[in-house]
N, C-alpha and C positions, 0 to 999 in steps of 0.2 A: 032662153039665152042665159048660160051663167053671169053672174052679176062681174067673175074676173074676167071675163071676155066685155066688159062695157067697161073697164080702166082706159085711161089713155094713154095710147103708147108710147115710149121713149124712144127715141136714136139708140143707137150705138153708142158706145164710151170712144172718143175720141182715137186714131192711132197715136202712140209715142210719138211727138214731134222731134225728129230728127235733121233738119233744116231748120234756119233761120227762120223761113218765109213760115213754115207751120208753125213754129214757136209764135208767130206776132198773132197768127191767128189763134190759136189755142189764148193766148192771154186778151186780145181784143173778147174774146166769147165770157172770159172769165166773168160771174159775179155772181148773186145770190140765187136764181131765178138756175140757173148750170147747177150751182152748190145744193141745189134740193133735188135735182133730175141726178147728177153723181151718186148722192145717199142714199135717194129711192132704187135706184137699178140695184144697188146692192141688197137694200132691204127687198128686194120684189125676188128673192131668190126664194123667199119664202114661203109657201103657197097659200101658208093664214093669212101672209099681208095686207091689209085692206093702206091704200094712198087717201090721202085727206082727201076730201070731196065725193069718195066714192061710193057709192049707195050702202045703206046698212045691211049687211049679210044677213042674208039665210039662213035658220039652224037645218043643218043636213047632215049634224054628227060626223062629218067627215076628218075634223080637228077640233082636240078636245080645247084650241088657245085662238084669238085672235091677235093679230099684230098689228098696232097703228103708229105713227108721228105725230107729235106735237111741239107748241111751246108753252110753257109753264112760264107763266107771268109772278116772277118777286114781287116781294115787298112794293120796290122802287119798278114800276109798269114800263121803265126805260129797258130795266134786265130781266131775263128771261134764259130757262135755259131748255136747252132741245133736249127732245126727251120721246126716246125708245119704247114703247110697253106691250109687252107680251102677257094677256090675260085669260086666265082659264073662263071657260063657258061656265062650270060649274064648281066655283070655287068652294072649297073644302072649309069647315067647322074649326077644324084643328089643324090648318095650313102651315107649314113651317114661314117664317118672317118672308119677305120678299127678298130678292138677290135684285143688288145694285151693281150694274159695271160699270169700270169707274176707267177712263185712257189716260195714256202718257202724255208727253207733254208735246204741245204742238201739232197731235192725233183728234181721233173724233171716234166716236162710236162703231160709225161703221168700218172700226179694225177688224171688228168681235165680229164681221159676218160668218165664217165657218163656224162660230160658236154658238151662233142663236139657235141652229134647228133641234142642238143636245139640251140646249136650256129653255125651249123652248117643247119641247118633250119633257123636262122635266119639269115644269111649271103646269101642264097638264096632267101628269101622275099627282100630281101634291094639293094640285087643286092652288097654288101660291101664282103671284107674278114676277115677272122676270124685268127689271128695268136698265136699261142703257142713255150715261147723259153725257154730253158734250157741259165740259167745264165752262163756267162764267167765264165768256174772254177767249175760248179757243169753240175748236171746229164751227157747229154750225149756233151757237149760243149768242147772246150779244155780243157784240165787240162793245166793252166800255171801256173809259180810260183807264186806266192801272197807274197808281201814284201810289208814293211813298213817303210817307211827312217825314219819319224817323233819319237822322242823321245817318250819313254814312258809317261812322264807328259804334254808333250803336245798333251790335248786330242784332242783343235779341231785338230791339224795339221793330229791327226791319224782317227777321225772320215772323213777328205776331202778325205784325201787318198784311204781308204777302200770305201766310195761313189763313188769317181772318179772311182776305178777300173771297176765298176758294171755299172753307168752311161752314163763312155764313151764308153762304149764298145756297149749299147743301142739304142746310138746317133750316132754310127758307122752304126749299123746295120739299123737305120731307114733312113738315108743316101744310104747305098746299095739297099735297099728295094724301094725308092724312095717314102718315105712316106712321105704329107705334114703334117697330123698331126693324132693321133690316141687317142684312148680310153683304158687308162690301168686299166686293171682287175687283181691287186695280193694280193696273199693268203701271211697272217704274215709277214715272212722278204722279201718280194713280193712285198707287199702293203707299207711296210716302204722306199726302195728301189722306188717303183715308185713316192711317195710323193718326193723323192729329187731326181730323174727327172726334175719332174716339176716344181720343186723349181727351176732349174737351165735351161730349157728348154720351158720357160710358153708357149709359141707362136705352142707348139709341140704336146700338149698334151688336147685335146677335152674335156675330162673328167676323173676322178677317179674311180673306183670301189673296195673299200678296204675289203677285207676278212679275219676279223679277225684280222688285222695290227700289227705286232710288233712295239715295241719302240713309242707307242703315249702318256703315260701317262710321268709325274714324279716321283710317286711315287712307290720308288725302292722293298718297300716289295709288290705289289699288283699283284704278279703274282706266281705263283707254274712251272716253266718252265720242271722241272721231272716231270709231270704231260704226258707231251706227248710221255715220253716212257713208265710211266706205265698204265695209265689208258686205259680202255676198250672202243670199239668203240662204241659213242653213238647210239642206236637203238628204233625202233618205228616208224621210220617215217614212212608216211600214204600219201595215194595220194591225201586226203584231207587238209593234212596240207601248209601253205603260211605262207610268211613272214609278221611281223606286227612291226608298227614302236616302239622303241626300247623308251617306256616313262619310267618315273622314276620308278614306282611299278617295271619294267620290270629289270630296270637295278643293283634297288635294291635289286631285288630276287637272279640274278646272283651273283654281290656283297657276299651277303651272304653267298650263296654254297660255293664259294669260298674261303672265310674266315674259312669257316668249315673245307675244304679239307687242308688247310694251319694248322690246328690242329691237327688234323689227321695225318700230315707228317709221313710215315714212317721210320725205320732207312735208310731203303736200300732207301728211294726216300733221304732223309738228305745228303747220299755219291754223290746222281747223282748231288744235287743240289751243294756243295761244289767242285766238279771237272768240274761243270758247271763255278761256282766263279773261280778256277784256270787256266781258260782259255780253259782246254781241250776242242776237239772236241769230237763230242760222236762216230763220225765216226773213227778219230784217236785212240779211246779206240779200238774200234771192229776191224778195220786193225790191231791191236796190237796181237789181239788173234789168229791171221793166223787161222788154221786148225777150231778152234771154230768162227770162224764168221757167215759162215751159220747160225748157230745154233741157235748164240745169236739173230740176225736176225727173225730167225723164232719164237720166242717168242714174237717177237713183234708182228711180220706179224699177227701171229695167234691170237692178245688180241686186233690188231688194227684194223684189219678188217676181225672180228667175223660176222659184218654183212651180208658182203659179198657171193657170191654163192662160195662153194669148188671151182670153177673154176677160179675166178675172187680172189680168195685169193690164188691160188697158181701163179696166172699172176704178182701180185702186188709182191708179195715176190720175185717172181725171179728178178723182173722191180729193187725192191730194194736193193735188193741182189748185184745185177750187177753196180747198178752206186755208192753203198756204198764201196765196194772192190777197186773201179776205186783210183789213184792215188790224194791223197790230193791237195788241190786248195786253187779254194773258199772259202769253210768251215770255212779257221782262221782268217777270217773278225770277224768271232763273238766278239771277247774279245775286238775288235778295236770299232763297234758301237753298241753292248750291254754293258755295267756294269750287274754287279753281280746281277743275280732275273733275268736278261734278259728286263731290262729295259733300254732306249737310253740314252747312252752318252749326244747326245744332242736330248731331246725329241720334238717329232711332233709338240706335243700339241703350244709347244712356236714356230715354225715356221711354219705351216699353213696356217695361216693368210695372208700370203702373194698371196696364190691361189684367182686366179680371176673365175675359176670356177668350176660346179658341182663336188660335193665331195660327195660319198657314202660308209657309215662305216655298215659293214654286222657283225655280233656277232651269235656265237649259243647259245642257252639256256642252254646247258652245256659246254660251252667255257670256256677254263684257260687264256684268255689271256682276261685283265681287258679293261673293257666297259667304265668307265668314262672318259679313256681320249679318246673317240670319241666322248660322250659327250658332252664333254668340247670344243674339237675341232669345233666340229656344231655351238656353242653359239660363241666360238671365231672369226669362217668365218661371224656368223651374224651381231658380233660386226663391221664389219672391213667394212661391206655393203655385204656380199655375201651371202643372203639369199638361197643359191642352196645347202648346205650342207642337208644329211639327216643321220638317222642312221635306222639300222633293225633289229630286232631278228630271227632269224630262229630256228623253235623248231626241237627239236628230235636230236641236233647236236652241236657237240663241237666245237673243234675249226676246225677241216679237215671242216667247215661246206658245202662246196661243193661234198662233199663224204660222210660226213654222210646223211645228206638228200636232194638230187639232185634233185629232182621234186619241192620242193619250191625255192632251191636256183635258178636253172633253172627260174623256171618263174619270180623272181625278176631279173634276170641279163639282161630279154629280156624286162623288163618294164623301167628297167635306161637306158638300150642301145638304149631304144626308147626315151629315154623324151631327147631331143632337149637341147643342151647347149646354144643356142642361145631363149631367155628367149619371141623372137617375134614368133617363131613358136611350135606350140604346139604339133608338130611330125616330123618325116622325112617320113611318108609316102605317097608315089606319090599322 
């Protein structure tokens, strides 16, 4: 008997609660014990997956990686953060660093499930591993308190603080992990988060890979941030489509949509955007609604990943469901390193510059989150000498653009995990 025929089976992922009565159930079920059966069904799409407790596999050469779950115990044994790892059977002499994926805010790892099986393919050619974490304070990681000593008008003191939380806990874990240095891959406040990493960690960090990155530009009206609860999930993608570099006609078109969509505003997006300016979280509103949270939830679920098979959008909602219920954290960094619009306290754009190497800014063609200041970013690493900055568009996709079209983002993420930070060699492969 195969050893994945002796896993223990899962239910189903819940239907979208569309009554009252199913919301109180869906939330009565909610808590951590749900929150590890939501993440595994995802993860189990995998056929390396091995589930914690499950007999140690077999070698039958049939996958050159195995896939597990863990938690990684900090410094402080109170926090810990969940943690993804895709490891080759036969890891390689001269492996390129490991790839770290890093989520947005208020997400969790298993966003990246269409991602793992190309990087998890790739982790087997390279002989390297592939890891995915849940931030200190969001998805499935600890929930600790999140405090802020620093004064309200002192914003850097409150922008280091909110970094530090996220950072050192990073730098904890790549310590435990025994990494000398790796390749971070995050999505929005992911991608913003790992740029000040690296700002504080250079010697740590191989390369960037930014998706979609919050807080890069300065300019504070250049984003619709109520855009990512209500807008519908981009669709289209085709297995013909790739990513193409991100020139001005390109980033002008987007520009524009977006300009449009900011006129457009509707009242009800006007309230999300103003309780976005008073600091709320959005998860704090929907905890607020106890019995309706499901609910509110599944209106999402259901307009954000429209694309999705029935099956794979009742996974994602439960996935969300379960770590949006989870007890507040992380989450109230926002009002500490965004300002109002969801732009950076202190933006990228003006610190960047200080990276010594490759930098990749990923955009979708229907993305809310404004292009030019990765733009800007590019031209500023080139001003400084670091001609390794690039930028991409990827069509059919917003800003999830890992989720909305996974076959192009996928093959740009294994053609930058391939191109060599070291500017003498022209690959890592053997």
């Amino acid at each position: 008997m195969s050893s994945e025929s002796s896993f223990i089976s899962l239910p189903p992922a819940r239907e979208i609660p569309s009554t009252f009565v199913a919301s109180v159930k869906s939330w009565w079920s909610a808590g951590e014990s749900e929150s590890a059966a939501s993440e595994e069904r995802l993860l189990r799409k995998l056929p390396y997956f091995r589930p914690a407790g499950s007999a140690p596999s077999t070698p039958d050469n049939s996958h050159p990686v195995v896939a597990q779950s863990s938690r990684v115990e900090l410094d402080d044994p109170k926090h810990y953060l969940n943690t993804f790892s895709i490891t080759p059977t036969s890891p390689a002499p001269n492996a390129p660093p490991p790839a770290v994926v890093l989520h947005g805010y208020g997400a969790g790892l298993g966003f990246f499930y269409q991602n793992f099986p190309a990087l998890g393919k790739w982790a087997g050619k390279r002989g390297t591993s592939v890891y995915a974490l849940d931030w200190l304070g969001m998805g499935r990681s600890a929930r600790v308190p999140f405090h802020i000593k620093a004064k309200r008008e002192d914003i850097d003191g409150r922008v280091n603080e909110a970094e530090s939380f996220f950072v050192d806990s990073l730098e904890q874990w790549r310590q435990k992990m025994g990494l000398e240095s790796m390749t971070l891959v995050g999505h929005s406040l992911g991608g913003y988060l790992s740029v000040a990493y690296a700002l504080r960690h250079p010697t740590r960090v191989n390369k960037l890979i930014l998706l979609s990155p919050a807080g890069v530009p300065r300019d504070a009206n250049s984003t619709v941030p109520s855009r990512e609860l209500t807008d519908e999930q981009t669709t289209g993608a085709s297995s013909n489509d790739h990513a193409e570099p991100a020139d001005s006609r390109k980033v002008h078109d987007l520009k524009a949509s977006q300009e449009a969509a900011q006129r457009r505003e509707s009242r009800s997006r006007k309230v999300l955007t103003y309780l976005w300016e008073q600091g709320w979280s959005p998860f704090q509103v929907v905890r607020s609604t106890l019995f309706w949270g499901p609910l509110l939830i599944g209106k999402y679920s259901s307009r954000r990943f429209i694309g999705l098979s029935v099956d794979d959008t009742r996974a994602m909602h439960d996935y969300i469901t379960n770590i949006t219920l989870a007890k507040g954290s992380g989450e109230y960094c926002i009002s500490h390193l965004l300002a109002p619009g969801a732009h950076a306290r202190r933006p990228l754009v003006d610190r960047i510059s200080a990276l010594k190497i490759p930098v990749t800014f990923v955009y979708g063609d229907h993305d809310w989150m404004d292009p030019e200041g990765g733009k800007e970013s590019v031209e500023r690493l080139r001003q400084a000498g670091n001609g390794a900055g690039r930028m991409y568009m990827i069509p059919h996709a917003g800003h999830h653009v890992y989720l909305d079209n996974p076959k192009a983002m996928n093959d740009l993420l294994v053609k930058e995990l391939d191109r060599a930070a070291d500017p003498s060699r022209t690959s890592y492969s053997p």
